[in-house]
PDB file with one MODEL, atoms N, CA, C and O in Angstrom:
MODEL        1
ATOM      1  N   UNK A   1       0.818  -1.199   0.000  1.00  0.00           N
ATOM      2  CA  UNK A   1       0.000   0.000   0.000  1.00  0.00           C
ATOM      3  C   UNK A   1       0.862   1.263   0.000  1.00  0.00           C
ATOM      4  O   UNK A   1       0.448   2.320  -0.477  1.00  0.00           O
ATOM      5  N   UNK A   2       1.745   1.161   0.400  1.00  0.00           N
ATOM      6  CA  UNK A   2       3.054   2.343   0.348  1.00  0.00           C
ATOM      7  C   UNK A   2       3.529   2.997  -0.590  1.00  0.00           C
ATOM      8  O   UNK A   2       3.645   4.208  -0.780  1.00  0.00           O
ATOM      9  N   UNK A   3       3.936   1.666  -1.463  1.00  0.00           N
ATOM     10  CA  UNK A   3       4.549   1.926  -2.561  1.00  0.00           C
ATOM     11  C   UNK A   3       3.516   2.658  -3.606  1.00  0.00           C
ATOM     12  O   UNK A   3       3.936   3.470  -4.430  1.00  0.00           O
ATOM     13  N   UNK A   4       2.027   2.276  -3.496  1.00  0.00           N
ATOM     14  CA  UNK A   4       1.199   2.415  -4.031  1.00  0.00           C
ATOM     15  C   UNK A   4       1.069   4.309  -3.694  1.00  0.00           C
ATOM     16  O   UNK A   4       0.646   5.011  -4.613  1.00  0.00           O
ATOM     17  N   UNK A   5       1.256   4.621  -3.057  1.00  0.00           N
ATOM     18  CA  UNK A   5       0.769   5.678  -2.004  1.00  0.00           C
ATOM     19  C   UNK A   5       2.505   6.797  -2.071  1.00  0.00           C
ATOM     20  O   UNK A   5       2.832   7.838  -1.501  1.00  0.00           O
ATOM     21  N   UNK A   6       2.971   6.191  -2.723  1.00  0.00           N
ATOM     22  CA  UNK A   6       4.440   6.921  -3.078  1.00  0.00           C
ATOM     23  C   UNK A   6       4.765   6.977  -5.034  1.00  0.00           C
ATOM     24  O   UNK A   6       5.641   7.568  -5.664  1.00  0.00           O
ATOM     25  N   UNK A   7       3.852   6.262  -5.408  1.00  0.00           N
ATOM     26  CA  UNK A   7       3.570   6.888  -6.750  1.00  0.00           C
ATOM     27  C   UNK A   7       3.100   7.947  -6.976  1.00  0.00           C
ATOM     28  O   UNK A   7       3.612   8.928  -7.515  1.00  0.00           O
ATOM     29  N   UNK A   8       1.573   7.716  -6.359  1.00  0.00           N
ATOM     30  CA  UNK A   8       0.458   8.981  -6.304  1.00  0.00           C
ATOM     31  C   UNK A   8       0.885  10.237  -5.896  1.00  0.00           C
ATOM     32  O   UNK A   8       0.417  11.318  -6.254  1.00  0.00           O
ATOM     33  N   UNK A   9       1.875  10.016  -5.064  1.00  0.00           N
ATOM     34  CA  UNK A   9       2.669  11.237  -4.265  1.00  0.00           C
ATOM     35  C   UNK A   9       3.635  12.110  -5.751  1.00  0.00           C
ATOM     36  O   UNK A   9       3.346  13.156  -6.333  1.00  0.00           O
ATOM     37  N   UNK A  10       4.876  11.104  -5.987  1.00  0.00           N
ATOM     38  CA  UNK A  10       5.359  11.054  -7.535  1.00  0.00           C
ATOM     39  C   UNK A  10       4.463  12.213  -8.430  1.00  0.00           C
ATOM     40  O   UNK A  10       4.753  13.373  -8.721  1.00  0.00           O
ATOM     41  N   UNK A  11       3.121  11.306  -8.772  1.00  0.00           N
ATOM     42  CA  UNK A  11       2.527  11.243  -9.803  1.00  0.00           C
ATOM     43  C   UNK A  11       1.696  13.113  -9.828  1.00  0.00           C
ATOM     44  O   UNK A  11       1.564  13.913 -10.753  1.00  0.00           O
ATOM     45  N   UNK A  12       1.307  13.184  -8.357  1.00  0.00           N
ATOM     46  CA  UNK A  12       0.709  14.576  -7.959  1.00  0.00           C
ATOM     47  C   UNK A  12       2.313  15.917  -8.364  1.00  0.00           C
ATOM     48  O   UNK A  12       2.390  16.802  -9.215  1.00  0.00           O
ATOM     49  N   UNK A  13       3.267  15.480  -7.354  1.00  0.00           N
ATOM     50  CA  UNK A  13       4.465  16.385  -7.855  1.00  0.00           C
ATOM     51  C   UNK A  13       4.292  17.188  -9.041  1.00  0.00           C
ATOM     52  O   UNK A  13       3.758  18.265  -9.308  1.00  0.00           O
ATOM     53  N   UNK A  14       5.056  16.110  -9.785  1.00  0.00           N
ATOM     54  CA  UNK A  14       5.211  16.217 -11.306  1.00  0.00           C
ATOM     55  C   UNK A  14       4.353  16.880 -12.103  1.00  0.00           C
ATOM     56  O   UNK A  14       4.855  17.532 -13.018  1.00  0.00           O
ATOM     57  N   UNK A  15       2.570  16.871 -11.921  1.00  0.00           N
ATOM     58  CA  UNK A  15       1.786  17.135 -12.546  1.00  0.00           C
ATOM     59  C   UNK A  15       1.286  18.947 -11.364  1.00  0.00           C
ATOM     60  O   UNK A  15       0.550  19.761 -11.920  1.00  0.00           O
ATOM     61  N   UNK A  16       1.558  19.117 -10.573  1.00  0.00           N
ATOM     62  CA  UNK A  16       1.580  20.172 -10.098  1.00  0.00           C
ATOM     63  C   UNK A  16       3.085  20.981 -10.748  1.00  0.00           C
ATOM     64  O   UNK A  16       3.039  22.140 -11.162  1.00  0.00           O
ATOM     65  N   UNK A  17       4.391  20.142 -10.746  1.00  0.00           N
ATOM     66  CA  UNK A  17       5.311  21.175 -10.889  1.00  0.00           C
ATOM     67  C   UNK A  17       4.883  21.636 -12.563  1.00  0.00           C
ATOM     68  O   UNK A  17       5.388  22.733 -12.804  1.00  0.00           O
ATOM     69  N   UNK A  18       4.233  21.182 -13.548  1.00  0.00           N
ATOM     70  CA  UNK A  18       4.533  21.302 -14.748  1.00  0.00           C
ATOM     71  C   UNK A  18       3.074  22.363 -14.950  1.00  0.00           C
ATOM     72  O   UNK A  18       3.186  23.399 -15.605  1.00  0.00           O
ATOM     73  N   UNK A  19       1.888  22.016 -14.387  1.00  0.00           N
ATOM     74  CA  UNK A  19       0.840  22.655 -14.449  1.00  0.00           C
ATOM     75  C   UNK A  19       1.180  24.240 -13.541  1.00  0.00           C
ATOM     76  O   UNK A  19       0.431  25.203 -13.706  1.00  0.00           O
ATOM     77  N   UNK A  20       1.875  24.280 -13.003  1.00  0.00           N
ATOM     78  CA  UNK A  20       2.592  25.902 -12.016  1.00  0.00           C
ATOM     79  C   UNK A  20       2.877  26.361 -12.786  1.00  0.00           C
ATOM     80  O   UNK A  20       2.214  27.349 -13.099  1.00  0.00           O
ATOM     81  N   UNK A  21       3.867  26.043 -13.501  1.00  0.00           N
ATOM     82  CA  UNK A  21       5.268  26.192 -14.319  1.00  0.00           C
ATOM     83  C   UNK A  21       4.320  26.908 -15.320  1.00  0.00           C
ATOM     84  O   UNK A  21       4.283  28.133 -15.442  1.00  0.00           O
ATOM     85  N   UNK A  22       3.492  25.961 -16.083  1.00  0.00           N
ATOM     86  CA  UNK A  22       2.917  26.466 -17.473  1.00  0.00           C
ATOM     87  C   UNK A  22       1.880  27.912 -17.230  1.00  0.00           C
ATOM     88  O   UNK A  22       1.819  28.906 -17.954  1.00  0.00           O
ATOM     89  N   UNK A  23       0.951  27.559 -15.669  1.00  0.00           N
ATOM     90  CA  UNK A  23       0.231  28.529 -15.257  1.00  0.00           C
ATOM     91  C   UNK A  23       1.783  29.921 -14.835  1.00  0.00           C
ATOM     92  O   UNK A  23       1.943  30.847 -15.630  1.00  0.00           O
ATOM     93  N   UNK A  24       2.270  29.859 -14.168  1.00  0.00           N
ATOM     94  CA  UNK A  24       3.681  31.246 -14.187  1.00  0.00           C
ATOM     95  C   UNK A  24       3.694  31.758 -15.522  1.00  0.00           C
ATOM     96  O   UNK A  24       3.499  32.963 -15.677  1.00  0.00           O
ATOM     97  N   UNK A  25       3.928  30.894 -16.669  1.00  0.00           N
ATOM     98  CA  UNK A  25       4.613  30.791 -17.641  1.00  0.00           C
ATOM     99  C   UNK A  25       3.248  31.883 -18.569  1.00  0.00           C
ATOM    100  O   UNK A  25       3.529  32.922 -19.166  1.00  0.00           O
ATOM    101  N   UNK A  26       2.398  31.530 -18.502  1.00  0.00           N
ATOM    102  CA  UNK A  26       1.413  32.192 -19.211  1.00  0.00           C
ATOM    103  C   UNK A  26       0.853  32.839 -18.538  1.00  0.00           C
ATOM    104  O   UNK A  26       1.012  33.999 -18.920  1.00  0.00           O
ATOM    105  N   UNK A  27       0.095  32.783 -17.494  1.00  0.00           N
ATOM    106  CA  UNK A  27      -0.630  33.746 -16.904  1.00  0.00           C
ATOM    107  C   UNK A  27      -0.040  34.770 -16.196  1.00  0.00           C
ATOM    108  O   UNK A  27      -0.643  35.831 -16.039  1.00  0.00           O
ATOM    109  N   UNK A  28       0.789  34.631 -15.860  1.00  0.00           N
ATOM    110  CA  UNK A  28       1.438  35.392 -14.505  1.00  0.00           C
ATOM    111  C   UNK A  28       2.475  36.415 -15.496  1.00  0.00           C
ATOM    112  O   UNK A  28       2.505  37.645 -15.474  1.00  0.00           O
ATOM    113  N   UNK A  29       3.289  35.498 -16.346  1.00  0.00           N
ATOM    114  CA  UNK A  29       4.424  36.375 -16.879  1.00  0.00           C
ATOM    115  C   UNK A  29       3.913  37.118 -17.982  1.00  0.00           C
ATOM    116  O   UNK A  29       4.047  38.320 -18.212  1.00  0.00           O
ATOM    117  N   UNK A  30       3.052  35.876 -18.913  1.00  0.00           N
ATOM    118  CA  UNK A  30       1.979  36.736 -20.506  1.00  0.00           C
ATOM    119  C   UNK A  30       2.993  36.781 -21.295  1.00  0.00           C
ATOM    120  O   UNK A  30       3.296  37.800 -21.917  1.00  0.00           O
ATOM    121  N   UNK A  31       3.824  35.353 -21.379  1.00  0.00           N
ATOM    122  CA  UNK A  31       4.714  35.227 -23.014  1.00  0.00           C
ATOM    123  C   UNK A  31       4.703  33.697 -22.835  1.00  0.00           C
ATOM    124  O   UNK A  31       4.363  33.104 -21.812  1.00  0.00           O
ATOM    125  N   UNK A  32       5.266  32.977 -24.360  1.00  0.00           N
ATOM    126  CA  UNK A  32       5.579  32.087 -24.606  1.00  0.00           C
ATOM    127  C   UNK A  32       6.484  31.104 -23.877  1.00  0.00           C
ATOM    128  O   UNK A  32       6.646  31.563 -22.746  1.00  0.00           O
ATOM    129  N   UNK A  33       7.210  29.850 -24.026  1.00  0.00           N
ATOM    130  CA  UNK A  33       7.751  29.344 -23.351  1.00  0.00           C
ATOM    131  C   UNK A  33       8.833  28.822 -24.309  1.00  0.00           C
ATOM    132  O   UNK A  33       9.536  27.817 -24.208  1.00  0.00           O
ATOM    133  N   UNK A  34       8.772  30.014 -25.515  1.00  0.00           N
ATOM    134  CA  UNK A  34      10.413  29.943 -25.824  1.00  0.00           C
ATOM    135  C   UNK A  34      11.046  31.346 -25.881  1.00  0.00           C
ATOM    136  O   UNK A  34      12.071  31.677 -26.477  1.00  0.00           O
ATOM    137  N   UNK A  35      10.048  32.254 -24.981  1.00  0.00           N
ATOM    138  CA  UNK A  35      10.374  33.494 -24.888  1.00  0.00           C
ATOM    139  C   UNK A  35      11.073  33.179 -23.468  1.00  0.00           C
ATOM    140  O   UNK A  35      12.264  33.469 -23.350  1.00  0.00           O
ATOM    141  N   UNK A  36      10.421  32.632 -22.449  1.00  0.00           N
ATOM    142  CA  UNK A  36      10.705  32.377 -21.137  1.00  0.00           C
ATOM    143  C   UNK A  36      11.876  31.491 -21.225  1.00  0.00           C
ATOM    144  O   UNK A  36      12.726  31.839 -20.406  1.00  0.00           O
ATOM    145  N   UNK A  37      12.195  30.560 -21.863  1.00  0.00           N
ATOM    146  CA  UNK A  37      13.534  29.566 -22.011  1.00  0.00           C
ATOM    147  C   UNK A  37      13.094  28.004 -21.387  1.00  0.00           C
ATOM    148  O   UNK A  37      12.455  27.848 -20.347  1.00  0.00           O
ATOM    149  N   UNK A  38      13.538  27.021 -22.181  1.00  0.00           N
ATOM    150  CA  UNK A  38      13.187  25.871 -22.458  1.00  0.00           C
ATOM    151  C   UNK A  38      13.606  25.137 -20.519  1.00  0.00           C
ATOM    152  O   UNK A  38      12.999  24.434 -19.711  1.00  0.00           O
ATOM    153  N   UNK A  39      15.260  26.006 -20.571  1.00  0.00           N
ATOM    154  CA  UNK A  39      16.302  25.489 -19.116  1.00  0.00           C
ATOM    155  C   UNK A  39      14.949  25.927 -18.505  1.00  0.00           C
ATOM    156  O   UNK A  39      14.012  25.187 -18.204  1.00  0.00           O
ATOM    157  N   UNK A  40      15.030  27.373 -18.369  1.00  0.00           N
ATOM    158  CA  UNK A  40      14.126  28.174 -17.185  1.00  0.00           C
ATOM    159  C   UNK A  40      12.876  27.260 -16.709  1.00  0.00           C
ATOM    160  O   UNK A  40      12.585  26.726 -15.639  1.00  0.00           O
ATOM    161  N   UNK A  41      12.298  27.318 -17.927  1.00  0.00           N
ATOM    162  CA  UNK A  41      10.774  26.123 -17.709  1.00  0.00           C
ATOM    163  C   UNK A  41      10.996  25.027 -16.744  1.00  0.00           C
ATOM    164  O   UNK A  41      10.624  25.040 -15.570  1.00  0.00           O
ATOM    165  N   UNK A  42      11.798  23.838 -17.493  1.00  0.00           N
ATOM    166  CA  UNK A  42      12.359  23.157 -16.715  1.00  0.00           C
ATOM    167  C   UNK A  42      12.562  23.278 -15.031  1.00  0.00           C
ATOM    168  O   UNK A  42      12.037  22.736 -14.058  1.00  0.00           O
ATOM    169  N   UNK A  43      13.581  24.257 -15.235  1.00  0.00           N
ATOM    170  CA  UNK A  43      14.156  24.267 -13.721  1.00  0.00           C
ATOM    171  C   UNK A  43      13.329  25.041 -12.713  1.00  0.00           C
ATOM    172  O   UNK A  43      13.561  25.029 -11.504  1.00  0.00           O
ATOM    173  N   UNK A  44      12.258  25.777 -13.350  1.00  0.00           N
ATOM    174  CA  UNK A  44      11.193  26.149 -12.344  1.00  0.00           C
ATOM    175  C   UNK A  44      10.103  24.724 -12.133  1.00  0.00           C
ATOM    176  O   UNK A  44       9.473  24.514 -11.097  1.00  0.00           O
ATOM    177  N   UNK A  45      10.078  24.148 -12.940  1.00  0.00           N
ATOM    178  CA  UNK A  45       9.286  22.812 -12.937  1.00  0.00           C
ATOM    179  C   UNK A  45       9.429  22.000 -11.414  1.00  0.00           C
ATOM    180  O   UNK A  45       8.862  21.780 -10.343  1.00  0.00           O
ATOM    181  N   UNK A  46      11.019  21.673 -12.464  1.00  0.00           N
ATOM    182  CA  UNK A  46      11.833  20.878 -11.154  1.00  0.00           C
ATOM    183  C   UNK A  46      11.686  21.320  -9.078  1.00  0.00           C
ATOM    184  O   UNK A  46      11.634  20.670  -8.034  1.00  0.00           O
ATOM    185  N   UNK A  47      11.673  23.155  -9.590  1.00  0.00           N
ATOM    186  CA  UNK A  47      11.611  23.339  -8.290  1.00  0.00           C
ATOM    187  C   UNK A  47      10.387  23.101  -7.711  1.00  0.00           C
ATOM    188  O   UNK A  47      10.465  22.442  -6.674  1.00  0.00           O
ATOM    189  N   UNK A  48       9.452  23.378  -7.998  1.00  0.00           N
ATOM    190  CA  UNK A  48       8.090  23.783  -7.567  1.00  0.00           C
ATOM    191  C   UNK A  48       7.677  22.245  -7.402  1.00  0.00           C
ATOM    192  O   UNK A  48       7.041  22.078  -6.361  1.00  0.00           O
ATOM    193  N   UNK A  49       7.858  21.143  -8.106  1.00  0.00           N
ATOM    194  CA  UNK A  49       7.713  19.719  -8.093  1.00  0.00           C
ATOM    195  C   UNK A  49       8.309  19.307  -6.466  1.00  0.00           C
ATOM    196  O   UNK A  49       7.589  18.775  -5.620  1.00  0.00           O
ATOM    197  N   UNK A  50       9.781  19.676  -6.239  1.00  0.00           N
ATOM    198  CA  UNK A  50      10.220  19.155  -4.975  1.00  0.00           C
ATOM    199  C   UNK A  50       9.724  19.759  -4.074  1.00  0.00           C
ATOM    200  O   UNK A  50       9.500  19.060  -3.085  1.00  0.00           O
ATOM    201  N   UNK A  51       9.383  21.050  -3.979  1.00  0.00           N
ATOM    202  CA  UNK A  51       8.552  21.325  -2.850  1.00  0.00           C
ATOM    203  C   UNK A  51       7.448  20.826  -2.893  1.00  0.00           C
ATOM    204  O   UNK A  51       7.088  20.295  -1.842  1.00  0.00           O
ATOM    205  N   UNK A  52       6.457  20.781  -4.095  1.00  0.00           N
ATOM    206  CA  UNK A  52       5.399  19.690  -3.489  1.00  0.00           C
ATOM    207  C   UNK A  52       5.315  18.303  -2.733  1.00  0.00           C
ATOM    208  O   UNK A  52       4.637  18.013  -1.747  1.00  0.00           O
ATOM    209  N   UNK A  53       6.372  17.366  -3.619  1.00  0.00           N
ATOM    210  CA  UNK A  53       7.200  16.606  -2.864  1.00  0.00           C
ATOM    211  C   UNK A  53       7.149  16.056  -1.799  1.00  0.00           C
ATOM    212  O   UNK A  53       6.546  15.121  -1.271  1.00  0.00           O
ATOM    213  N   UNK A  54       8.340  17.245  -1.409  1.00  0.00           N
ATOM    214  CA  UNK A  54       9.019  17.170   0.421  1.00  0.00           C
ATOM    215  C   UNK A  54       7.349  17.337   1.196  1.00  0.00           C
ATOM    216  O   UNK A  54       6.983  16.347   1.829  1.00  0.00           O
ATOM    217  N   UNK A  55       6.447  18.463   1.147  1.00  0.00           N
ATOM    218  CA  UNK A  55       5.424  18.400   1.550  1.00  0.00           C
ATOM    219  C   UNK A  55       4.380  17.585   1.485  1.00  0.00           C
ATOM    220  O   UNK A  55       3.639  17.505   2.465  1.00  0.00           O
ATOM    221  N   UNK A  56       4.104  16.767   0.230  1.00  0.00           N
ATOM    222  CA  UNK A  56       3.401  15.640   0.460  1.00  0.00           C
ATOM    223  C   UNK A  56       3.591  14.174   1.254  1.00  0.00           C
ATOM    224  O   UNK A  56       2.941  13.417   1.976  1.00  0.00           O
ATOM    225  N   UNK A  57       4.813  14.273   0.687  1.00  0.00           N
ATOM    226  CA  UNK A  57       5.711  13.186   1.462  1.00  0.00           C
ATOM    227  C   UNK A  57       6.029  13.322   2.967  1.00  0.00           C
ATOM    228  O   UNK A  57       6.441  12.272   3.460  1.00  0.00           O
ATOM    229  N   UNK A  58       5.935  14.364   3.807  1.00  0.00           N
ATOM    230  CA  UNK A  58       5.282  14.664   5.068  1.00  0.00           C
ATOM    231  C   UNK A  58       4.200  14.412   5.541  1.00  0.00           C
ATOM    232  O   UNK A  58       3.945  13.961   6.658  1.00  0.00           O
ATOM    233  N   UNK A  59       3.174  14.832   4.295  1.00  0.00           N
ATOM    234  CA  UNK A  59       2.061  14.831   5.170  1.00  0.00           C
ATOM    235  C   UNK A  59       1.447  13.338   4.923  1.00  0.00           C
ATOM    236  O   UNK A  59       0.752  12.978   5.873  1.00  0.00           O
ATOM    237  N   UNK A  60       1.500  12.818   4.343  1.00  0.00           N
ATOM    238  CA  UNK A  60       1.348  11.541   3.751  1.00  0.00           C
ATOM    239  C   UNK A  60       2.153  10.223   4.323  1.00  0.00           C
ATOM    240  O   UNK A  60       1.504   9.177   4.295  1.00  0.00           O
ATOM    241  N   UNK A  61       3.241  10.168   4.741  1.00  0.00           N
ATOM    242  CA  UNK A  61       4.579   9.743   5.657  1.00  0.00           C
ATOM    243  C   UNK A  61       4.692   8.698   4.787  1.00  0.00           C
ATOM    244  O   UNK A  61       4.093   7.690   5.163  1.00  0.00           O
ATOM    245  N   UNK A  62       5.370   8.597   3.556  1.00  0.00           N
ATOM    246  CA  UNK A  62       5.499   7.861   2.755  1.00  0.00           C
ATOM    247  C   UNK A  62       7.019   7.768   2.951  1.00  0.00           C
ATOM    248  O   UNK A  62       7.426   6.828   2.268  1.00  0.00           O
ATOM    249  N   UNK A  63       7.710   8.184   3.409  1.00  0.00           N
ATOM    250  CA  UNK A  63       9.190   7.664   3.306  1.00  0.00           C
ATOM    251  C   UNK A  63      10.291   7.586   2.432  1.00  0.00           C
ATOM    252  O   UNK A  63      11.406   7.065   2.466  1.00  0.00           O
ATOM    253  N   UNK A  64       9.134   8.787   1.027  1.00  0.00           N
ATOM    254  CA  UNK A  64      10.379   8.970   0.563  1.00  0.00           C
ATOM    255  C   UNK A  64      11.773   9.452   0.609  1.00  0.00           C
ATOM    256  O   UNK A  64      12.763   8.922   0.105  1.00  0.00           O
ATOM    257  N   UNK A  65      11.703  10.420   1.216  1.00  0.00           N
ATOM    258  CA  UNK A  65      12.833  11.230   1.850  1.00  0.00           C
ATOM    259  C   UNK A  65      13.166  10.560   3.031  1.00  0.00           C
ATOM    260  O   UNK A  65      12.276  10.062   3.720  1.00  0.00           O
ATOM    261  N   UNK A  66      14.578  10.477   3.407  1.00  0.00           N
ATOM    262  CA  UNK A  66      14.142   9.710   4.949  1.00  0.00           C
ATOM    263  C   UNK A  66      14.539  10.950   5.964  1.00  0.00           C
ATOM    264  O   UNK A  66      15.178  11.962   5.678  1.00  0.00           O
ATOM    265  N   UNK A  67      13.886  10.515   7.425  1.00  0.00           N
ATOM    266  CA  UNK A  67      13.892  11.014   8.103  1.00  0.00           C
ATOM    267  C   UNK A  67      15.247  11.715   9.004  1.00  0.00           C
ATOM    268  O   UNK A  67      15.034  12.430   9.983  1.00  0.00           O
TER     269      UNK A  67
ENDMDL
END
């Protein structure tokens, strides 16, 4: 059930860091995302993903991170 429960965790991240990213990316800034830069996208992705992450994975106590 863990493992199961550390995908979903995964699976939420990823789809929050990329859905932020694209919402920053257009709404917030109001240009393209080869005006904004392909790295930039990315690495705001990446960030906004691990903080969801570290916080789900708290509140959830899935173990990915260890203690």
């Amino acid at each position: 059930m863990k493992n199961i429960t550390r995908y979903i965790v995964w699976l939420i991240s990823i789809a929050a860091g990329v859905l932020t990213t694209v919402g920053i990316i257009v709404l917030w800034f109001d240009t393209t995302l080869e005006h904004y830069g392909t790295v930039y996208a990315i690495l705001t992705a990446i960030s906004i993903m691990s903080l969801v992450l570290i916080w789900l994975d708290y509140i959830a106590d899935t173990g990915i991170l260890p203690d």
